[in-house]
MARNUFI-381925 format. One record per atom (N, C-alpha, C, O): x, y, z. Coordinates in pm, whole numbers, padded with zeros to 5 digits, always signed. Each point is the difference from the previous one (the first is absolute). Example, Ala and Ser with C-alpha at 12.3 -4.5 7.8 and 13.67 -1.06 7.14 Angstrom:
BEGIN
+01319-00569+00780/-00089+00119+00000/+00090+00120+00000/+00104-00002+00066/-00139+00107-00138/+00082+00119+00006/-00077+00109+00073/+00051+00111+00017/
***
This chain:
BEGIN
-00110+01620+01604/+00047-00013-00137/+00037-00145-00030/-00002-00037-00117/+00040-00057+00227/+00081-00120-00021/-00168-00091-00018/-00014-00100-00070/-00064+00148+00127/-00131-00054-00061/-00069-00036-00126/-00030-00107-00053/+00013+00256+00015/+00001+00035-00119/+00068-00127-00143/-00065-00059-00086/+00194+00058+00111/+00088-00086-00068/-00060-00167+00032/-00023-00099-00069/+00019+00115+00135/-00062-00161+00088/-00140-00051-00102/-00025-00099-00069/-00036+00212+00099/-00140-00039-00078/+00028-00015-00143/+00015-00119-00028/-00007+00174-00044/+00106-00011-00119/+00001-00105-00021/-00095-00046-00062/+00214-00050+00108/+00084-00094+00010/-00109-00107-00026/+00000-00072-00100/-00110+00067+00217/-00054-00077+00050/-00095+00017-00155/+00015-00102-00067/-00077+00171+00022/-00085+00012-00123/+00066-00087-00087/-00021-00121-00003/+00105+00184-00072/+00088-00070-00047/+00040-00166-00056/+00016-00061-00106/-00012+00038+00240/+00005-00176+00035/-00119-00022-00062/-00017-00030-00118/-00061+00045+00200/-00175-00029-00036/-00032-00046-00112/-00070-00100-00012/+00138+00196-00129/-00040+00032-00113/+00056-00159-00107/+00109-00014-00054/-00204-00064+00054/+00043-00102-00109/+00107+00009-00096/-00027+00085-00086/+00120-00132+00072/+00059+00006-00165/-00107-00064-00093/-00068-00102+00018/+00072+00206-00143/-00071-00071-00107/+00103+00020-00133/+00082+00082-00040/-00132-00194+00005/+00056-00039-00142/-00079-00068-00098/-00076-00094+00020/+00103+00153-00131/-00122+00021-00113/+00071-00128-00122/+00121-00013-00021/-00191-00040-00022/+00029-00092-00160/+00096+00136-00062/+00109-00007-00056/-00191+00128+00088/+00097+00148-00127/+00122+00030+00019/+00087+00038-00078/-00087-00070+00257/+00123+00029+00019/+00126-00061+00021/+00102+00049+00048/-00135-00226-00115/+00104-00052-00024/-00010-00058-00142/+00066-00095-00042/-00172+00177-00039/+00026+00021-00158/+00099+00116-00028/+00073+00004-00099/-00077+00122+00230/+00048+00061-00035/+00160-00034+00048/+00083+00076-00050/-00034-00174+00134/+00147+00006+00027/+00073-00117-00121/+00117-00036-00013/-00266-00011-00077/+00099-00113-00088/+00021+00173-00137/+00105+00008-00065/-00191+00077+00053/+00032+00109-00077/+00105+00068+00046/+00064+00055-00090/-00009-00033+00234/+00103+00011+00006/+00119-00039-00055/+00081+00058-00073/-00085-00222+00148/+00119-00009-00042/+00024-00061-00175/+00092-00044-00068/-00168+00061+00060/+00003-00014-00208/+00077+00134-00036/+00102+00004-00069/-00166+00108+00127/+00055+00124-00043/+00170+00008+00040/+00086+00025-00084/-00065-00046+00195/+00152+00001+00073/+00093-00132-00082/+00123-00010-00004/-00201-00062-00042/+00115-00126-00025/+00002+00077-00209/+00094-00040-00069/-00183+00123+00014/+00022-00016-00103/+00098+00183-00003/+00022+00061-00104/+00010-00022+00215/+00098+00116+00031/+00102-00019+00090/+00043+00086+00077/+00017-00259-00090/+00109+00007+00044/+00016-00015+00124/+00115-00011+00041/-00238+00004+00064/+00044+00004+00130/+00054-00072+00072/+00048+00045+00104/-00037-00200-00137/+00031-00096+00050/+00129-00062-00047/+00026+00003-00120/+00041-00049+00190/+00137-00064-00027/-00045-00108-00019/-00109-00034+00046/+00195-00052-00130/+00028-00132-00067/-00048-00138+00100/-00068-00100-00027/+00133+00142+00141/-00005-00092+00101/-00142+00007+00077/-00025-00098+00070/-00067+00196-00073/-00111+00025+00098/-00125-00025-00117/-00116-00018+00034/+00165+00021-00192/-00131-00060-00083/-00105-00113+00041/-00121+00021-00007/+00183-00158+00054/-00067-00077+00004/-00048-00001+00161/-00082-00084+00036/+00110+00134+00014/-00075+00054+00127/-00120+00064-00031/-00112-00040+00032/+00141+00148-00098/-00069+00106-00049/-00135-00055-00087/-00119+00018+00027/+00166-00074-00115/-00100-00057-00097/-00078-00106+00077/-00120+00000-00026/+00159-00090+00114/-00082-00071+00085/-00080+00029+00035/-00088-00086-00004/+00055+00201+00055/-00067+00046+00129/-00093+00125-00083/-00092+00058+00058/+00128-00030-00191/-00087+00055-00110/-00109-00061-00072/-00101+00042-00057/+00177-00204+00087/-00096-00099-00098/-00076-00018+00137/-00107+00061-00002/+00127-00116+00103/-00096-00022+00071/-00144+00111+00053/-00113-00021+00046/+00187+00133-00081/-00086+00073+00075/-00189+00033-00171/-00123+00005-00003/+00270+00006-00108/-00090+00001-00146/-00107-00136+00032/-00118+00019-00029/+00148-00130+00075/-00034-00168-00005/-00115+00020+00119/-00103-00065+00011/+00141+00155+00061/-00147+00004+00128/-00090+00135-00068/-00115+00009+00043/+00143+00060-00110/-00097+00134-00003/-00086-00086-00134/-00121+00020-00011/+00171-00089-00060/-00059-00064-00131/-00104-00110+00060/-00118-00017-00032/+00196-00052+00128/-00119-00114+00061/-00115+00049+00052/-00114-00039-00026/+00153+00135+00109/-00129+00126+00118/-00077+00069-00112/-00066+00098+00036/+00063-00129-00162/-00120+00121-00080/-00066-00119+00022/+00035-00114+00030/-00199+00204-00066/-00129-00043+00047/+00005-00085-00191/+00016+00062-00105/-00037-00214+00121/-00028-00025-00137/-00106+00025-00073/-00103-00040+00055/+00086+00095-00170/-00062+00067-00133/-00137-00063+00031/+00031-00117+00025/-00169+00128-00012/-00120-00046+00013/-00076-00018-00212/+00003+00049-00113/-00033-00110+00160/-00097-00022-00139/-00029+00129-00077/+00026+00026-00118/-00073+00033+00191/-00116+00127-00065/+00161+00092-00058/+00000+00052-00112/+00156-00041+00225/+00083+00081-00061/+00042-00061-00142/+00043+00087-00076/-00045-00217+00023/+00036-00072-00068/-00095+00036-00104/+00051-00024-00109/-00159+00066+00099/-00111-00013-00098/+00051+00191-00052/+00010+00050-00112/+00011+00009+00248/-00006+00181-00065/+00122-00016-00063/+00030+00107-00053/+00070-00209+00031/+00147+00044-00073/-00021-00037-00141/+00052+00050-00100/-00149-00163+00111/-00026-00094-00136/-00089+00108-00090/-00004+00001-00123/-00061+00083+00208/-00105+00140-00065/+00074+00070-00021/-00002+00035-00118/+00112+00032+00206/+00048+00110-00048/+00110-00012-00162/+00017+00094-00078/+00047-00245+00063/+00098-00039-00085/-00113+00008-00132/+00030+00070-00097/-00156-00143+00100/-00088+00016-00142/-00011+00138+00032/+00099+00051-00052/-00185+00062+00125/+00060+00118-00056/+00087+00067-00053/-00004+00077-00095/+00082-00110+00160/+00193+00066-00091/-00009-00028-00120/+00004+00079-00095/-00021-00225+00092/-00010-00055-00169/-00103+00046-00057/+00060+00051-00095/-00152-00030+00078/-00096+00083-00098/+00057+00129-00026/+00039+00035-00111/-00034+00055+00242/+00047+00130-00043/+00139-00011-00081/+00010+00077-00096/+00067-00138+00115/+00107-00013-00075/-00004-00025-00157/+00090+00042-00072/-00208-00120+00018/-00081-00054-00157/-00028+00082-00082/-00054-00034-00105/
***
């Protein structure tokens, strides 16, 4: 049985941490949500907000920048809107 557990263990280790651009978009959505319900004391804001801006300041730098052709389908889709809208 003490094997069993062993191998486990040993898998385990093995297994890379991964971490995604999403999933530290998703801890600056965190703490947006917690700081606008109060969670944070007075004194731990600018801690807090530090380490919110930095993390917002790296997920914004890490997007893949906009290529030509995405730039051309927004400029199409906006004259569509505007006609149908006429």
């Amino acid at each position: 049985m003490t094997e069993e557990v062993n191998n486990t263990e040993a898998t385990e280790e093995a297994a890379p941490v991964q971490l995604s651009l999403a999933d530290l978009s998703a801890a600056v959505q965190i703490i947006d949500a917690a700081s606008k319900r109060g969670t944070f004391e007075g004194g731990e804001l600018e801690s807090v907000g530090g380490v919110r801006n930095r993390l917002a300041t790296f997920v914004e730098a890490s997007q893949p920048a906009p290529t030509e052709e995405e730039g051309e389908e927004d400029s199409d889709s906006e004259v569509a809107e505007e006609a149908s809208a006429a």
